[in-house]
PyMOL commands that place a pseudoatom at each C-alpha (Angstrom):
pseudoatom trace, name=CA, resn=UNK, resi=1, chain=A, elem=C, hetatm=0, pos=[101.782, 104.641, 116.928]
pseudoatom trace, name=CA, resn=UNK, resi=2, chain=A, elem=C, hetatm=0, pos=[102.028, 102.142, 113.937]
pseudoatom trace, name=CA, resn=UNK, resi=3, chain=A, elem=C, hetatm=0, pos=[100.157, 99.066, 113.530]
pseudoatom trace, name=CA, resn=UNK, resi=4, chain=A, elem=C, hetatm=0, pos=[101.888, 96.754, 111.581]
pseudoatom trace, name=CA, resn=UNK, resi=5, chain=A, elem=C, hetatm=0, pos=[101.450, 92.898, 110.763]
pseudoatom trace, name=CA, resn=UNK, resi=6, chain=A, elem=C, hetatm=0, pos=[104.216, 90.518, 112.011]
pseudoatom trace, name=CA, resn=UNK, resi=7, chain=A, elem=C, hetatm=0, pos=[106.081, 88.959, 108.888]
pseudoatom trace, name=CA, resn=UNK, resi=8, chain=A, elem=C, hetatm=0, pos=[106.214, 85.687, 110.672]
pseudoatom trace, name=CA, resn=UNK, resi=9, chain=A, elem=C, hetatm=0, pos=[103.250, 85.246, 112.672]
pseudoatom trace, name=CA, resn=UNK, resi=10, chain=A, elem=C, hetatm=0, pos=[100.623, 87.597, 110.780]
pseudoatom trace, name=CA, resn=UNK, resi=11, chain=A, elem=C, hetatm=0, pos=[99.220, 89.118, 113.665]
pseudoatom trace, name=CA, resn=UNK, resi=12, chain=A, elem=C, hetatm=0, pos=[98.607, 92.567, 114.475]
pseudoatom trace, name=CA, resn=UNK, resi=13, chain=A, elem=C, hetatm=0, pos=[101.705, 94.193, 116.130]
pseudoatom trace, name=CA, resn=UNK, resi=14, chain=A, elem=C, hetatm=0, pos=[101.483, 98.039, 117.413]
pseudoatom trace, name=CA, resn=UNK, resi=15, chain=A, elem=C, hetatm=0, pos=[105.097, 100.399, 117.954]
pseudoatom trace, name=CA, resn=UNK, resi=16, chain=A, elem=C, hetatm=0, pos=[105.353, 103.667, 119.864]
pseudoatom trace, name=CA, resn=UNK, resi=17, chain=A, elem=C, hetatm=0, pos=[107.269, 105.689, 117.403]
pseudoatom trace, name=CA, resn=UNK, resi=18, chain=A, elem=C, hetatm=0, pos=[108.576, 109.272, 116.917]
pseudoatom trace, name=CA, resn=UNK, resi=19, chain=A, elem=C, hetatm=0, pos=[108.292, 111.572, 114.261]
pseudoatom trace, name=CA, resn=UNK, resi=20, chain=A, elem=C, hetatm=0, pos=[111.300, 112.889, 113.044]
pseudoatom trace, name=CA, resn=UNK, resi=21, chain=A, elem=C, hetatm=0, pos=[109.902, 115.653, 110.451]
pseudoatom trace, name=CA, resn=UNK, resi=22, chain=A, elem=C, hetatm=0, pos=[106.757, 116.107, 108.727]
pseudoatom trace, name=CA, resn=UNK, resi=23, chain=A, elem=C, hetatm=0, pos=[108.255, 116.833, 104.819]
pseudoatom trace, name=CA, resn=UNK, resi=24, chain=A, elem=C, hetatm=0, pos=[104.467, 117.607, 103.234]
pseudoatom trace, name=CA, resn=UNK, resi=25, chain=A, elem=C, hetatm=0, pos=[101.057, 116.761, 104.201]
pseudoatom trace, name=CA, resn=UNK, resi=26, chain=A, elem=C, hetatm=0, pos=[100.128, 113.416, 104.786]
pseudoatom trace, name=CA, resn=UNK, resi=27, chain=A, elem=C, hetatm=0, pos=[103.654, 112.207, 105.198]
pseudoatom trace, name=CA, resn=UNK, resi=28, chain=A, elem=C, hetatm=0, pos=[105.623, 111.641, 108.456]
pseudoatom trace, name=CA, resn=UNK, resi=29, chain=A, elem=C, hetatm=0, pos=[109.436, 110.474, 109.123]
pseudoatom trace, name=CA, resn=UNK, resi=30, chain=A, elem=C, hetatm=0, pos=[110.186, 107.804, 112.000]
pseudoatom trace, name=CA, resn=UNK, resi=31, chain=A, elem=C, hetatm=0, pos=[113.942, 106.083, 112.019]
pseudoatom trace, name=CA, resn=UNK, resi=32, chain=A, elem=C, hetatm=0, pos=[114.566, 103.414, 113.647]
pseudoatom trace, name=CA, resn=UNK, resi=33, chain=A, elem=C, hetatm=0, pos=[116.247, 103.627, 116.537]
pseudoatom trace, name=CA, resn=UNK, resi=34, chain=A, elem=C, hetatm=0, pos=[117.982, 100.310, 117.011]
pseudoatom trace, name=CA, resn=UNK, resi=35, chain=A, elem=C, hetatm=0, pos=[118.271, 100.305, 113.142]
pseudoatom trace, name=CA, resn=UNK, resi=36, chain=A, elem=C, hetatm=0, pos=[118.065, 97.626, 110.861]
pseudoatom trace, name=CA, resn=UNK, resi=37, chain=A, elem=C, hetatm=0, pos=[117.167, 95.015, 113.852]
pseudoatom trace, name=CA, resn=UNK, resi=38, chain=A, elem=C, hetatm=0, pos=[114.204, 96.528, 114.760]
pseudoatom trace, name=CA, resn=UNK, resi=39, chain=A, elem=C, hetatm=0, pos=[111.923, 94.275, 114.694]
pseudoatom trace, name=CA, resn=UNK, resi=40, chain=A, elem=C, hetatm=0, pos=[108.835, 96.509, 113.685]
pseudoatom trace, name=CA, resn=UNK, resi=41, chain=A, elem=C, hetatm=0, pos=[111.412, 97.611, 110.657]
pseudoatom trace, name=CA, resn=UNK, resi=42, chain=A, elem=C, hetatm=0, pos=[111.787, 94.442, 110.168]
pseudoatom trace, name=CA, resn=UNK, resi=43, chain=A, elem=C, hetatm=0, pos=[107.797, 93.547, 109.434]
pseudoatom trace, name=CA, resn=UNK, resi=44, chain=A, elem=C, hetatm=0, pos=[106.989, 96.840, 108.233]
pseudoatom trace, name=CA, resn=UNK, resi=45, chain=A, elem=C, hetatm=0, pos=[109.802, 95.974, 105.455]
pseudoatom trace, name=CA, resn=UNK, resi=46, chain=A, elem=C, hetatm=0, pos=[108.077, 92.394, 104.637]
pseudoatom trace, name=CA, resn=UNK, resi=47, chain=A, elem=C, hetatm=0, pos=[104.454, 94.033, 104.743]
pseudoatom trace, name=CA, resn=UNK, resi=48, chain=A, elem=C, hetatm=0, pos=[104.699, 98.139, 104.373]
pseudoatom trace, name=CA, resn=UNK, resi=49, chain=A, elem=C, hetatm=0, pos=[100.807, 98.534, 104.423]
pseudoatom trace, name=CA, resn=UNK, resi=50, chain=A, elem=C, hetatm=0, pos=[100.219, 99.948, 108.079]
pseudoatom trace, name=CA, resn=UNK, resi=51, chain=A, elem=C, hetatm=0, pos=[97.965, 101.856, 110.427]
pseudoatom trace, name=CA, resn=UNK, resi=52, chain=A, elem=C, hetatm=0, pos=[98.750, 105.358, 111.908]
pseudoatom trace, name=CA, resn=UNK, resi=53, chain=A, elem=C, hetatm=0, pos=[97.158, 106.586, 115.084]
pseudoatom trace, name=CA, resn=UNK, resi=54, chain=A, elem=C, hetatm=0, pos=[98.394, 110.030, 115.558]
pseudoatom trace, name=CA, resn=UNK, resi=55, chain=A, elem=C, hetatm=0, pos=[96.950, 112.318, 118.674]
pseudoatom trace, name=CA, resn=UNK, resi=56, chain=A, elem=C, hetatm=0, pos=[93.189, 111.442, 119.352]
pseudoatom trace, name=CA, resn=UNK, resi=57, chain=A, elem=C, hetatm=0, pos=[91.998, 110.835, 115.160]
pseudoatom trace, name=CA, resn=UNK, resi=58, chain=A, elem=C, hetatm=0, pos=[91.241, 107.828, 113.815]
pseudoatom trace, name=CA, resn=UNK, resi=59, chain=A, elem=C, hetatm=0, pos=[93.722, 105.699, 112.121]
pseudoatom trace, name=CA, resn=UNK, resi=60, chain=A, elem=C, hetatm=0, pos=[94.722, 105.835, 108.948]
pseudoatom trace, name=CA, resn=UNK, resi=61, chain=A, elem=C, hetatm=0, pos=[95.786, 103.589, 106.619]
pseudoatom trace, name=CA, resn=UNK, resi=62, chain=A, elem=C, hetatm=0, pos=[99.577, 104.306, 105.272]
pseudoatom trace, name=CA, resn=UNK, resi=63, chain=A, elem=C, hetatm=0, pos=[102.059, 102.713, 102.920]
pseudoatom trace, name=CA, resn=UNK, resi=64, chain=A, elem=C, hetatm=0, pos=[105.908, 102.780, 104.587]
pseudoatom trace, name=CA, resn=UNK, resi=65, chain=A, elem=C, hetatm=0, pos=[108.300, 103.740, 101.961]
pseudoatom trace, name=CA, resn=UNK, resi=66, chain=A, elem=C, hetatm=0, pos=[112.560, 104.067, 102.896]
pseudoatom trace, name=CA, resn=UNK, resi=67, chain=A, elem=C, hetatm=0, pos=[113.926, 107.280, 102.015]
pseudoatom trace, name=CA, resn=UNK, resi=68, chain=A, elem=C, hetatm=0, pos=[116.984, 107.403, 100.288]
pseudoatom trace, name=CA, resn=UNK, resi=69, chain=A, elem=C, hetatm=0, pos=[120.227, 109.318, 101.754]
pseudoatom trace, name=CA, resn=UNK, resi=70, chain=A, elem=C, hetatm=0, pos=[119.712, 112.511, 100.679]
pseudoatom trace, name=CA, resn=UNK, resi=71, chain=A, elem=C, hetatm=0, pos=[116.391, 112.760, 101.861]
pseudoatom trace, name=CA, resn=UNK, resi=72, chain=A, elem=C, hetatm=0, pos=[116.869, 110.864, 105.150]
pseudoatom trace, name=CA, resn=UNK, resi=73, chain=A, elem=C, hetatm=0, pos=[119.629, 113.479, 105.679]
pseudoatom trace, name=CA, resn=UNK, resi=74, chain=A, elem=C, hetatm=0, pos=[117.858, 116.816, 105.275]
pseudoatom trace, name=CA, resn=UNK, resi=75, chain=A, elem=C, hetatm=0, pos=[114.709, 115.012, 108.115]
pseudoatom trace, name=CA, resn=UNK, resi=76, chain=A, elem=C, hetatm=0, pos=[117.926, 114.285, 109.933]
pseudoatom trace, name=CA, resn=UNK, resi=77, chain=A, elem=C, hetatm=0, pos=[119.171, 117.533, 109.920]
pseudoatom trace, name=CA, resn=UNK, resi=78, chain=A, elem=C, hetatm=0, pos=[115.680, 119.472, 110.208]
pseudoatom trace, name=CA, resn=UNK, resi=79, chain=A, elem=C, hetatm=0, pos=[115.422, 117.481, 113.580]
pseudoatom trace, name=CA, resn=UNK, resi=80, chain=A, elem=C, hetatm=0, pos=[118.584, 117.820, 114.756]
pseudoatom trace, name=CA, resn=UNK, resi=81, chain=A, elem=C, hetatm=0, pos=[118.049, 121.460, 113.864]
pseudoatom trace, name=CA, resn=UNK, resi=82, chain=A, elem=C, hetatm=0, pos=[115.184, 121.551, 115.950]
pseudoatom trace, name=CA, resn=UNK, resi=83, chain=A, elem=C, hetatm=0, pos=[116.120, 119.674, 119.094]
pseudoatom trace, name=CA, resn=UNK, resi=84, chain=A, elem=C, hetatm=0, pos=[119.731, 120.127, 119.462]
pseudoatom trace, name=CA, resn=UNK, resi=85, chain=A, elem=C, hetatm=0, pos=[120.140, 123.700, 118.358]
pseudoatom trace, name=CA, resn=UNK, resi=86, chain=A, elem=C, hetatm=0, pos=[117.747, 124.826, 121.429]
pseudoatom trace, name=CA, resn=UNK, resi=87, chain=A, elem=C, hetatm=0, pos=[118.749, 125.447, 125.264]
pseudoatom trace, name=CA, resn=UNK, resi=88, chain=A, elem=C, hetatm=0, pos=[120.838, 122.619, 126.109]
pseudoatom trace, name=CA, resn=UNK, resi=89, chain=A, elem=C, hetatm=0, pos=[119.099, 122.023, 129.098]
pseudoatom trace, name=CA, resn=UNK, resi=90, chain=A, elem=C, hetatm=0, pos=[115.627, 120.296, 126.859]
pseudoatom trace, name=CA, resn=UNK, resi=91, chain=A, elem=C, hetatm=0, pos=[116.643, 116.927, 126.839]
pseudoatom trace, name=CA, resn=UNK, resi=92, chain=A, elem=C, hetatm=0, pos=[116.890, 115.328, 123.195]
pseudoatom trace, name=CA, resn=UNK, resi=93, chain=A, elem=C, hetatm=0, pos=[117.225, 112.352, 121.763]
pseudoatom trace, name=CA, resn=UNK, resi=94, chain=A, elem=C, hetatm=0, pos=[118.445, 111.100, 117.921]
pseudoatom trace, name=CA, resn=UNK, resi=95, chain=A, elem=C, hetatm=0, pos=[119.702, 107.731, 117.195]
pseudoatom trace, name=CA, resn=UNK, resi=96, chain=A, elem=C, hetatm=0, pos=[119.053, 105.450, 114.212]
pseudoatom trace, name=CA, resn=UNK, resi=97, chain=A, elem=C, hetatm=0, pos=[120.165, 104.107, 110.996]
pseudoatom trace, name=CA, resn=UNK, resi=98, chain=A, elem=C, hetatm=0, pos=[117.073, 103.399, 109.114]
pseudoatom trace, name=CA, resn=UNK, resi=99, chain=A, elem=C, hetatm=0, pos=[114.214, 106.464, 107.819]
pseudoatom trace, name=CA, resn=UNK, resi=100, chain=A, elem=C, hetatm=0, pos=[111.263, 105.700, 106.846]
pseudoatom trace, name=CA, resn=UNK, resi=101, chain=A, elem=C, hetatm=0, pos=[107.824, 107.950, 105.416]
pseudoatom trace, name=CA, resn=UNK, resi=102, chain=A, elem=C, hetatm=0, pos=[104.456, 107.203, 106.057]
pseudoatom trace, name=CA, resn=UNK, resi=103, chain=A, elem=C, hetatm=0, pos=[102.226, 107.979, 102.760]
pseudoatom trace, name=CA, resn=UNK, resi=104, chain=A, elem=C, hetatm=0, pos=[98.655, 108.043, 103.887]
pseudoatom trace, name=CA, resn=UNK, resi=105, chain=A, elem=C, hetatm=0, pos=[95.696, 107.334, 102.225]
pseudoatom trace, name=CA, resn=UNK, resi=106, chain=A, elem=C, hetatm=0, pos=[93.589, 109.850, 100.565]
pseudoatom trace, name=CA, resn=UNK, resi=107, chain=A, elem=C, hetatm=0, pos=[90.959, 107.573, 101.592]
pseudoatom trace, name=CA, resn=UNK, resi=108, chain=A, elem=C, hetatm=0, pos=[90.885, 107.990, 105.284]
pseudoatom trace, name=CA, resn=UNK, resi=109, chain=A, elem=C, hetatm=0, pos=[89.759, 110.813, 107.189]
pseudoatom trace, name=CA, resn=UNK, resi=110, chain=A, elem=C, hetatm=0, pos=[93.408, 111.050, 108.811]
pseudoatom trace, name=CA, resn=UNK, resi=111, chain=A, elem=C, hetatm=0, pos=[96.369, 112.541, 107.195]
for i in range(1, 111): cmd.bond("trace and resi %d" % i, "trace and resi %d" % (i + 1))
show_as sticks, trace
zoom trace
């Protein structure tokens, strides 16, 4: 989950997202699955300083970057890889336009 602040109202605002790949430590991939409209995208874009919660650890503090193409791509493609090229009886879901990689903080006992 990501806690972001809305770029309108300024409150606290919380999304359910998944991770698409995991390119090095510290750093996760999450697109956006009704792309650019998404309104978490949206505020994460005005404000990219967010909170992680991953499993049961504490949250950590993160800075939301957009990948470019290329790398977008190949965290496309290693989760397609993944998830499509299993049985085809897991379900399996990709859809999105936008990527996006949390950099934690070294600061925080999360990564």
């Amino acid at each position: 989950m990501v806690e972001h602040i809305g770029r309108i109202s300024g409150l606290r605002r919380n999304a359910v997202l998944e991770i698409v790949d995991r390119p090095g430590p510290g750093s996760y991939v999450v697109v956006a699955g009704f792309g650019r409209r998404a309104q978490w995208l949206r505020n994460v874009k005005a404000n990219p300083h967010v909170r992680v919660y991953l499993d049961s650890r504490a949250p950590a503090a993160a800075v939301a970057r957009r990948l470019d193409s290329g790398a977008s791509a190949a965290s496309l493609g290693r989760y397609a890889s993944a998830r499509f090229l299993r049985r085809r009886s897991e379900p399996a879901s990709m859809s999105g336009a936008a990527s996006y990689r949390w950099s934690l903080s070294t600061s925080t006992p999360m990564i």
